[in-house]
Jmol script that loads the backbone (N, CA, C; Angstrom):
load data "model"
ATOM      1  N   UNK A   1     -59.411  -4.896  -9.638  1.00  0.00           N
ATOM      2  CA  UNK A   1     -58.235  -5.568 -10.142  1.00  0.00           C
ATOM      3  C   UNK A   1     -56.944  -4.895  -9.681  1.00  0.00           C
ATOM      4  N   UNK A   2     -56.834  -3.616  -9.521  1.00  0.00           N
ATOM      5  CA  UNK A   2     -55.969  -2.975  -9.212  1.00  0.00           C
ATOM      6  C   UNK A   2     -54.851  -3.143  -7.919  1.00  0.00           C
ATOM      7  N   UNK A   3     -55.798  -3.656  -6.809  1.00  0.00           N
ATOM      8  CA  UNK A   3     -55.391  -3.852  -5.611  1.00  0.00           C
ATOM      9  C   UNK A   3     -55.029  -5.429  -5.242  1.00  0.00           C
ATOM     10  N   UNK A   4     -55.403  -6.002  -6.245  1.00  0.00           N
ATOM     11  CA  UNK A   4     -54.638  -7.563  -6.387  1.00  0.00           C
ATOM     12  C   UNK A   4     -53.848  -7.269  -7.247  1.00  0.00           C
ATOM     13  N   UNK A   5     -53.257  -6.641  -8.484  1.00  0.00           N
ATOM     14  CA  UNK A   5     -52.068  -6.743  -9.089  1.00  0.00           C
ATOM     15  C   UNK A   5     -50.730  -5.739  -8.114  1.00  0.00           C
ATOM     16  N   UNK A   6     -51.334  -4.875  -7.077  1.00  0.00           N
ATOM     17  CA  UNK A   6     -50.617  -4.463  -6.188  1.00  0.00           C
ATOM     18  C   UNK A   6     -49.982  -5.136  -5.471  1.00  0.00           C
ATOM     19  N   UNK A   7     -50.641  -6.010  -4.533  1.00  0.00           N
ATOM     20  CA  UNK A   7     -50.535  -7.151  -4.320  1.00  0.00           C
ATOM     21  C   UNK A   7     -49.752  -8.153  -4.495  1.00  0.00           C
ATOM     22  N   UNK A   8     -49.331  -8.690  -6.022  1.00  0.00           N
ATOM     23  CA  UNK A   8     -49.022  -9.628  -6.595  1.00  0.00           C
ATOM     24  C   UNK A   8     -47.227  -8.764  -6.816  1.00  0.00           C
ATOM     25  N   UNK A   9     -47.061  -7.803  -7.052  1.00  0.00           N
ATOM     26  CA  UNK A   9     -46.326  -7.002  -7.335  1.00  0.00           C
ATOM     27  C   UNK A   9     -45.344  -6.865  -5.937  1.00  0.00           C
ATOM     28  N   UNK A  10     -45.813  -6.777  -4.653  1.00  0.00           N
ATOM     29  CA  UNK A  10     -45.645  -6.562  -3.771  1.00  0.00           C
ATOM     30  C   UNK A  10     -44.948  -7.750  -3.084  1.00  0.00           C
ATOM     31  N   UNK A  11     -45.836  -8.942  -3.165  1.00  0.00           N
ATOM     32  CA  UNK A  11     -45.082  -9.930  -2.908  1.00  0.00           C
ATOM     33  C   UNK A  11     -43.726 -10.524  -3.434  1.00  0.00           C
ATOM     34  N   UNK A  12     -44.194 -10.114  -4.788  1.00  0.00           N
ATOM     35  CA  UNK A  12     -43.004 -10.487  -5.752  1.00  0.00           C
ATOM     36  C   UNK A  12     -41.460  -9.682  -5.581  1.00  0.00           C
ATOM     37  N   UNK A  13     -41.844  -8.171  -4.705  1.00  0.00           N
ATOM     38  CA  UNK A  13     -41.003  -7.814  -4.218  1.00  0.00           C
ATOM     39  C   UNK A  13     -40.169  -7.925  -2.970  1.00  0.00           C
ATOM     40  N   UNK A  14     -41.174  -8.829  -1.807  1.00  0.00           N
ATOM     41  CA  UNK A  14     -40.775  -9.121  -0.752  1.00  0.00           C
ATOM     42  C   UNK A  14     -39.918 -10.148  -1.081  1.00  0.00           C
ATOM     43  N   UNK A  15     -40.617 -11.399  -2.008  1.00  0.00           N
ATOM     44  CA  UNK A  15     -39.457 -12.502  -2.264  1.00  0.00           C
ATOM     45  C   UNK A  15     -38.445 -11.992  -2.710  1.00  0.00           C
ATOM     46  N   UNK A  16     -38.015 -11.017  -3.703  1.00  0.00           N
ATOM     47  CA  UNK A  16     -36.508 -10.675  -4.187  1.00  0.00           C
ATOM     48  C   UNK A  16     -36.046 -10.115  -3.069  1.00  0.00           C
ATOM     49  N   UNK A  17     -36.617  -9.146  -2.107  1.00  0.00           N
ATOM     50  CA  UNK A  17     -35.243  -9.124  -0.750  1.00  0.00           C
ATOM     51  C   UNK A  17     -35.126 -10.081   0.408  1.00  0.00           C
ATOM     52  N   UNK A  18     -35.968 -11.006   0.084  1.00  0.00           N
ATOM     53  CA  UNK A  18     -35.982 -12.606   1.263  1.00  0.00           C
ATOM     54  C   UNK A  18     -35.164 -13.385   0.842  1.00  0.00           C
ATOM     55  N   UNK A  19     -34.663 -13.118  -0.992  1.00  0.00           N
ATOM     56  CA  UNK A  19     -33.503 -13.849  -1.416  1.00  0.00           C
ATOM     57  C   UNK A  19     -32.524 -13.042  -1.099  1.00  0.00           C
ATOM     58  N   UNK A  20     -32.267 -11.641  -1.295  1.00  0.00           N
ATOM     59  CA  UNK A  20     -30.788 -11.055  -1.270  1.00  0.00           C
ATOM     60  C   UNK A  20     -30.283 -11.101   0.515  1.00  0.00           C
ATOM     61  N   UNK A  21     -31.660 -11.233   0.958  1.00  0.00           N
ATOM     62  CA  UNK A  21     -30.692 -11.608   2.789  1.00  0.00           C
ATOM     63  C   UNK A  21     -30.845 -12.638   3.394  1.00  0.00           C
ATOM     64  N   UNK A  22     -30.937 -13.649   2.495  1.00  0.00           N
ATOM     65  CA  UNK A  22     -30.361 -14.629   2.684  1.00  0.00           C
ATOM     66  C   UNK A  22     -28.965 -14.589   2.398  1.00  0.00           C
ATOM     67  N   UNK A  23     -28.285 -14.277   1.196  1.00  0.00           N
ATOM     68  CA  UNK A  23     -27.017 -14.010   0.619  1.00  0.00           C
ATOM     69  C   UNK A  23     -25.945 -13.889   2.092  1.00  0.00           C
ATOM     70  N   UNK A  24     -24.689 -14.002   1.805  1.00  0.00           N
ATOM     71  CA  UNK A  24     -23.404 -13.950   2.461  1.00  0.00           C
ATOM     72  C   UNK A  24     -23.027 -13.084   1.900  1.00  0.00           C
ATOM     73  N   UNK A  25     -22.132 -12.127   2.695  1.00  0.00           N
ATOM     74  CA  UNK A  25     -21.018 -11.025   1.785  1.00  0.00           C
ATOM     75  C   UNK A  25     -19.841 -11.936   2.565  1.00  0.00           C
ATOM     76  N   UNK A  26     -19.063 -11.359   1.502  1.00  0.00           N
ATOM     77  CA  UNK A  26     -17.457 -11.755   1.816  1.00  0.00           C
ATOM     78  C   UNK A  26     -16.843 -11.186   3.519  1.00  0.00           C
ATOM     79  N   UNK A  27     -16.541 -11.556   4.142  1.00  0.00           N
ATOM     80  CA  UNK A  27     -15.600 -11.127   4.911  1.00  0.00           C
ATOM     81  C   UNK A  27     -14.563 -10.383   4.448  1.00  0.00           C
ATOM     82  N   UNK A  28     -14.531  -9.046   5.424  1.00  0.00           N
ATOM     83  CA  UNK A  28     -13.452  -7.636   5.162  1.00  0.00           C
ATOM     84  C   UNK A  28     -12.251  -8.299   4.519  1.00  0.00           C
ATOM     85  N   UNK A  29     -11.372  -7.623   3.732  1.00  0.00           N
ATOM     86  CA  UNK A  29     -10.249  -8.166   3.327  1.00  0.00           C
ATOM     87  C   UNK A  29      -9.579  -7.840   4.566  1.00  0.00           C
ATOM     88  N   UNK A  30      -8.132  -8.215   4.784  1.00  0.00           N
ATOM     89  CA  UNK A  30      -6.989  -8.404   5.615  1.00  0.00           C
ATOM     90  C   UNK A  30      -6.333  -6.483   5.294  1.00  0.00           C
ATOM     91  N   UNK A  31      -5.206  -6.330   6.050  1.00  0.00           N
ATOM     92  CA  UNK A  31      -5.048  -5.047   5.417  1.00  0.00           C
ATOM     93  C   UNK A  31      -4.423  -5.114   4.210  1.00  0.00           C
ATOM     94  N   UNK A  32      -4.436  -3.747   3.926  1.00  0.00           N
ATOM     95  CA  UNK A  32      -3.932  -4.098   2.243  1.00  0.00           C
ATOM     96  C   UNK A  32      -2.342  -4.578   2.355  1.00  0.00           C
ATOM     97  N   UNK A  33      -2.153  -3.909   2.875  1.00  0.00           N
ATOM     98  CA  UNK A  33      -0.506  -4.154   2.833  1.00  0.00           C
ATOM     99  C   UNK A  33       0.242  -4.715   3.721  1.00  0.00           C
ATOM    100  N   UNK A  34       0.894  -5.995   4.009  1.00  0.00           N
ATOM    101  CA  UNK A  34       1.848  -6.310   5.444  1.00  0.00           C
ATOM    102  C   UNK A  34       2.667  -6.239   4.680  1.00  0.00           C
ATOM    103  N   UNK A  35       3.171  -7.108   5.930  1.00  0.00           N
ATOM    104  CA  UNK A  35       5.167  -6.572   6.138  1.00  0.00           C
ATOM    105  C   UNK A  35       5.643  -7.359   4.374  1.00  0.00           C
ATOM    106  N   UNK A  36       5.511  -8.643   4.546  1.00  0.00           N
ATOM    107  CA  UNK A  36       5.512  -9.326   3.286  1.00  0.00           C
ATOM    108  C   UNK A  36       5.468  -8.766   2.067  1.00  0.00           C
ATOM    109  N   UNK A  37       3.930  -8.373   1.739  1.00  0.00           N
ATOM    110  CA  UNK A  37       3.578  -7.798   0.494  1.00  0.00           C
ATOM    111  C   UNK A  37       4.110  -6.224   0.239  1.00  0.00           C
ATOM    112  N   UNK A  38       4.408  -5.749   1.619  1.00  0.00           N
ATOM    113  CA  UNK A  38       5.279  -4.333   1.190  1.00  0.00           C
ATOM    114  C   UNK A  38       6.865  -4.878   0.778  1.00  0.00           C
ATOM    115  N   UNK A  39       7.292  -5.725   0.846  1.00  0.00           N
ATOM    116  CA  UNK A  39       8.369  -6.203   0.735  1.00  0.00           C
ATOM    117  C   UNK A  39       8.802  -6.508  -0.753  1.00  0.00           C
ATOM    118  N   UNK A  40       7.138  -7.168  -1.211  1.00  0.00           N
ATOM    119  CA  UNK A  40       6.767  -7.493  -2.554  1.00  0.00           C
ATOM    120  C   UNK A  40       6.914  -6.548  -3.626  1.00  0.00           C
ATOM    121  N   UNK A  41       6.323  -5.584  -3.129  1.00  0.00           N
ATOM    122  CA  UNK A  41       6.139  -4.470  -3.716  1.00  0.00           C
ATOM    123  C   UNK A  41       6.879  -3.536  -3.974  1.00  0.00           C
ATOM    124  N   UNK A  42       8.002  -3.406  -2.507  1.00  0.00           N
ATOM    125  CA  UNK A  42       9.053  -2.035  -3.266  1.00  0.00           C
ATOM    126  C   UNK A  42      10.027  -2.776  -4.374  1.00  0.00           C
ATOM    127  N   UNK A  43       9.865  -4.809  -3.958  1.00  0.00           N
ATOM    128  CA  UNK A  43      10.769  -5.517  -5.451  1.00  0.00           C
ATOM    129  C   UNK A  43      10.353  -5.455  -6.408  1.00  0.00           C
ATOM    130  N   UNK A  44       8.499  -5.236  -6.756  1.00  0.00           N
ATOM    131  CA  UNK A  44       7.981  -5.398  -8.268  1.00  0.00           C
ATOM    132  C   UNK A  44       8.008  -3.652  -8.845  1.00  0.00           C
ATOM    133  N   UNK A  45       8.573  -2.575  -7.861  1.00  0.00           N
ATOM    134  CA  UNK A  45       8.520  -1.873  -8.003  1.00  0.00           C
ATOM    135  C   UNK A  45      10.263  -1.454  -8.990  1.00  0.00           C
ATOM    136  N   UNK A  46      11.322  -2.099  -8.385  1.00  0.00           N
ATOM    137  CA  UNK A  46      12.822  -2.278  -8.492  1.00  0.00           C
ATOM    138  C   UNK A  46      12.858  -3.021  -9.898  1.00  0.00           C
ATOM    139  N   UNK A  47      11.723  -3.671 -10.145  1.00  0.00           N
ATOM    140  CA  UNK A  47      12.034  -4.509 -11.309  1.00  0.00           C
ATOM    141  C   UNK A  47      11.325  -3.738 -12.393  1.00  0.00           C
ATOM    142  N   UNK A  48      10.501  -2.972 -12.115  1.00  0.00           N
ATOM    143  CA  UNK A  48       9.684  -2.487 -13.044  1.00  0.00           C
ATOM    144  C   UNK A  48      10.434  -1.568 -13.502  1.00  0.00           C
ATOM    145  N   UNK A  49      11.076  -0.397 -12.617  1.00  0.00           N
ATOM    146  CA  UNK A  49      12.162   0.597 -13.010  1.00  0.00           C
ATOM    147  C   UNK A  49      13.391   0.075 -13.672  1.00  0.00           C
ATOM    148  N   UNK A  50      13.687  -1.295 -13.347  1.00  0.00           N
ATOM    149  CA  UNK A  50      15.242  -1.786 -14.389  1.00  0.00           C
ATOM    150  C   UNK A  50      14.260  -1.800 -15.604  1.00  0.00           C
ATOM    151  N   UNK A  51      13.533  -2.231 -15.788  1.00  0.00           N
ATOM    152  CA  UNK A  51      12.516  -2.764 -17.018  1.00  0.00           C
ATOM    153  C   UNK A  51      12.560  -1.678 -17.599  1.00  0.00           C
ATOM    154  N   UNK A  52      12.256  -0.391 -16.966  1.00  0.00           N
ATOM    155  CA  UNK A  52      11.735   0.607 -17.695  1.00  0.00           C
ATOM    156  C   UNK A  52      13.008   1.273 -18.417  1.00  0.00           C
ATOM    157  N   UNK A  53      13.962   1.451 -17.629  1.00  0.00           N
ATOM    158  CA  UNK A  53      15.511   1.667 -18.395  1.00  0.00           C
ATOM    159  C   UNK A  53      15.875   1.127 -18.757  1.00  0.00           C
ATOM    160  N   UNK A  54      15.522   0.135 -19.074  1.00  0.00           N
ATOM    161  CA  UNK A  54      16.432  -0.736 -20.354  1.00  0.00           C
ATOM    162  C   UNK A  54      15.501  -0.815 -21.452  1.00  0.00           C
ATOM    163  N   UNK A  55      14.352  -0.511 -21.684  1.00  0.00           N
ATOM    164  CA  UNK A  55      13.402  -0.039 -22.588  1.00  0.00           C
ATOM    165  C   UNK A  55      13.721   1.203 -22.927  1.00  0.00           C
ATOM    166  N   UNK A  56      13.727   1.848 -21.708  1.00  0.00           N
ATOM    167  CA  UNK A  56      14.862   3.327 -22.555  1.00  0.00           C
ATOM    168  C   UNK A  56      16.382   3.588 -23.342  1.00  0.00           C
ATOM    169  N   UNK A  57      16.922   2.660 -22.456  1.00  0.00           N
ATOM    170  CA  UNK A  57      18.473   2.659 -23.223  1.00  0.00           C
ATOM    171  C   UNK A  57      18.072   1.600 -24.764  1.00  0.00           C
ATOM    172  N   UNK A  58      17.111   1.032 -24.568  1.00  0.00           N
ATOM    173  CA  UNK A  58      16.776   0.456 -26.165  1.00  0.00           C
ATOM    174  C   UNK A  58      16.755   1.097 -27.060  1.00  0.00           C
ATOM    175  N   UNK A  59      15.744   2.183 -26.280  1.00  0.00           N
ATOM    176  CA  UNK A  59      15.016   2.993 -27.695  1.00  0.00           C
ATOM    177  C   UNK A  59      15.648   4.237 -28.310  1.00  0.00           C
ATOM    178  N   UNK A  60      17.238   4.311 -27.854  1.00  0.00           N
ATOM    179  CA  UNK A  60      17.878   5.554 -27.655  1.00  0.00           C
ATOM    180  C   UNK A  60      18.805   5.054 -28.117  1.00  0.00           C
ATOM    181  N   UNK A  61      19.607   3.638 -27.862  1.00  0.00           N
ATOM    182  CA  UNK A  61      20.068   2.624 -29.095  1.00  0.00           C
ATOM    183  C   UNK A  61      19.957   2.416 -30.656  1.00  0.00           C
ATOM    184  N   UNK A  62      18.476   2.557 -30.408  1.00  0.00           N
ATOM    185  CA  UNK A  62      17.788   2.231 -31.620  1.00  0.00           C
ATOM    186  C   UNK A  62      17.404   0.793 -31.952  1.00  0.00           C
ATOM    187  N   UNK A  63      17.778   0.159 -31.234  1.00  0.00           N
ATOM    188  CA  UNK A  63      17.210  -1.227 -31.087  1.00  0.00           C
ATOM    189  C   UNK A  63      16.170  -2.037 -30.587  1.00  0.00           C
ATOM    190  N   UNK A  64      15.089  -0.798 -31.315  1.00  0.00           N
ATOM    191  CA  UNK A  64      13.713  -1.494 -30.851  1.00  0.00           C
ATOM    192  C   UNK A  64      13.300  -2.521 -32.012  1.00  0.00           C
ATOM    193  N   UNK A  65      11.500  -2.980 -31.835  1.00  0.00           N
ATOM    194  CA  UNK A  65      11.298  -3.829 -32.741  1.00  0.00           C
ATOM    195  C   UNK A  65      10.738  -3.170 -33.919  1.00  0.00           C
ATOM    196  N   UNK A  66      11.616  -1.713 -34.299  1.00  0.00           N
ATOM    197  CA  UNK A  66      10.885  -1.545 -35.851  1.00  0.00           C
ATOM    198  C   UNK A  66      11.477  -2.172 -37.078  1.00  0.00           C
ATOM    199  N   UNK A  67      12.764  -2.793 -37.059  1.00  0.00           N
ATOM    200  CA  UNK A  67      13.014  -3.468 -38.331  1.00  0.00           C
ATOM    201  C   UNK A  67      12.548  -4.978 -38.044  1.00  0.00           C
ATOM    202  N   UNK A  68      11.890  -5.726 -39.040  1.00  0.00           N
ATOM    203  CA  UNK A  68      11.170  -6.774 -38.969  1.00  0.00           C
ATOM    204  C   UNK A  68      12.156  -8.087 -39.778  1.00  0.00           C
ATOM    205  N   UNK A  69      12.800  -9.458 -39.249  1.00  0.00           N
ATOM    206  CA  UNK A  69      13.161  -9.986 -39.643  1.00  0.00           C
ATOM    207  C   UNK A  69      13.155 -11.117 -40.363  1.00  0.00           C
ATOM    208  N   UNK A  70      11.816 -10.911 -40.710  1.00  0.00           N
ATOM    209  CA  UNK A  70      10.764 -12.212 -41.401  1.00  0.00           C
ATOM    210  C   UNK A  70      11.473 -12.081 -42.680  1.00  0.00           C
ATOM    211  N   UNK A  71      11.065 -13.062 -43.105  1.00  0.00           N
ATOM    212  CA  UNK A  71      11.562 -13.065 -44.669  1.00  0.00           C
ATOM    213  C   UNK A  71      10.275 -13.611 -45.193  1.00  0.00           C
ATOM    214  N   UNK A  72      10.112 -12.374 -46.906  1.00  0.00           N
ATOM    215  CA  UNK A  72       9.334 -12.616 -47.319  1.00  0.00           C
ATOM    216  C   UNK A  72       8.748 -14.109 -47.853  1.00  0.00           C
ATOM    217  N   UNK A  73       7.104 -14.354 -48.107  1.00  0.00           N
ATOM    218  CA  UNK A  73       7.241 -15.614 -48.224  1.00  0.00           C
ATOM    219  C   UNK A  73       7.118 -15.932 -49.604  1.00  0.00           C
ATOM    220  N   UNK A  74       7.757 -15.692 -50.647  1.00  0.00           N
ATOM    221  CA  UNK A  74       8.072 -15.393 -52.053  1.00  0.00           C
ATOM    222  C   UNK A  74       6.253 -15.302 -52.736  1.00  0.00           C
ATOM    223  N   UNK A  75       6.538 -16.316 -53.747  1.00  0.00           N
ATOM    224  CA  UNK A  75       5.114 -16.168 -54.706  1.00  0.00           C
ATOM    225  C   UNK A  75       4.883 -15.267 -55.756  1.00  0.00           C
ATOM    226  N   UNK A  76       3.534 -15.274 -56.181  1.00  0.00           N
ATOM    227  CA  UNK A  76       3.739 -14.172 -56.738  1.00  0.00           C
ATOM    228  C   UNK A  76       3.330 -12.886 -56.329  1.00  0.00           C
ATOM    229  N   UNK A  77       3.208 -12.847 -54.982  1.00  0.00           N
ATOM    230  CA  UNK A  77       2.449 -11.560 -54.535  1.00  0.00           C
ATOM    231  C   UNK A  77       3.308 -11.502 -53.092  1.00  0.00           C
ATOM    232  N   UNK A  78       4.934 -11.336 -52.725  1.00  0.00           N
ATOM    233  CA  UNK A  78       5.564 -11.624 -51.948  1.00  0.00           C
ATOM    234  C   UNK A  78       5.189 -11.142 -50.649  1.00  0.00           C
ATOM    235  N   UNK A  79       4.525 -10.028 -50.600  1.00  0.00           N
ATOM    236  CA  UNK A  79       4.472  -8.921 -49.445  1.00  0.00           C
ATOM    237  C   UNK A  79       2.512  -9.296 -49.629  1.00  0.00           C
ATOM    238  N   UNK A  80       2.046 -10.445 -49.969  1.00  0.00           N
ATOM    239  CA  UNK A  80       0.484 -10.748 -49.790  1.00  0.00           C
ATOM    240  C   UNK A  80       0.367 -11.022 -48.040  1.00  0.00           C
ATOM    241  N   UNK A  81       1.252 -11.784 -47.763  1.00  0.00           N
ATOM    242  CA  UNK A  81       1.073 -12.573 -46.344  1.00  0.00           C
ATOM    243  C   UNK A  81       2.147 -11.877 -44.848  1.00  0.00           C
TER     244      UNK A  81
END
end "model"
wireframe off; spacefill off
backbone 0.3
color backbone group
């Protein structure tokens, strides 16, 4: 029995790599970076740094989001919801 469940085992392994090469891989990407997307990039880079200082001059303001302007929603348990 041994040498037919070898066998059976064996084949079953040839079919799983007769499926994986069949498979396609992707074609190489392009380079990472052209002229374009470096172009892209030192702008998402320009925007990220205004972003980031004015998140700083916020928080040095004091005009971040720790005071909350909801108004309670009364009841009898005002601060429930």
């Amino acid at each position: 029995m041994a040498p037919r469940a070898s066998l059976k085992i064996g084949f079953c392994l040839f079919l799983v790599l007769l499926n994986f090469s069949n498979s396609e891989s992707r074609p190489p990407p392009a380079p990472y970076l052209s002229k374009m997307s470096k172009q892209k990039a030192l702008m998402q880079i320009k925007v990220l740094k205004a972003s980031i200082a004015r998140q700083a001059a916020a928080a040095a303001a004091g005009s971040g989001f720790t005071d909350s302007k909801r108004v309670s929603p009364g009841g009898p348990d005002g601060h429930h919801h």
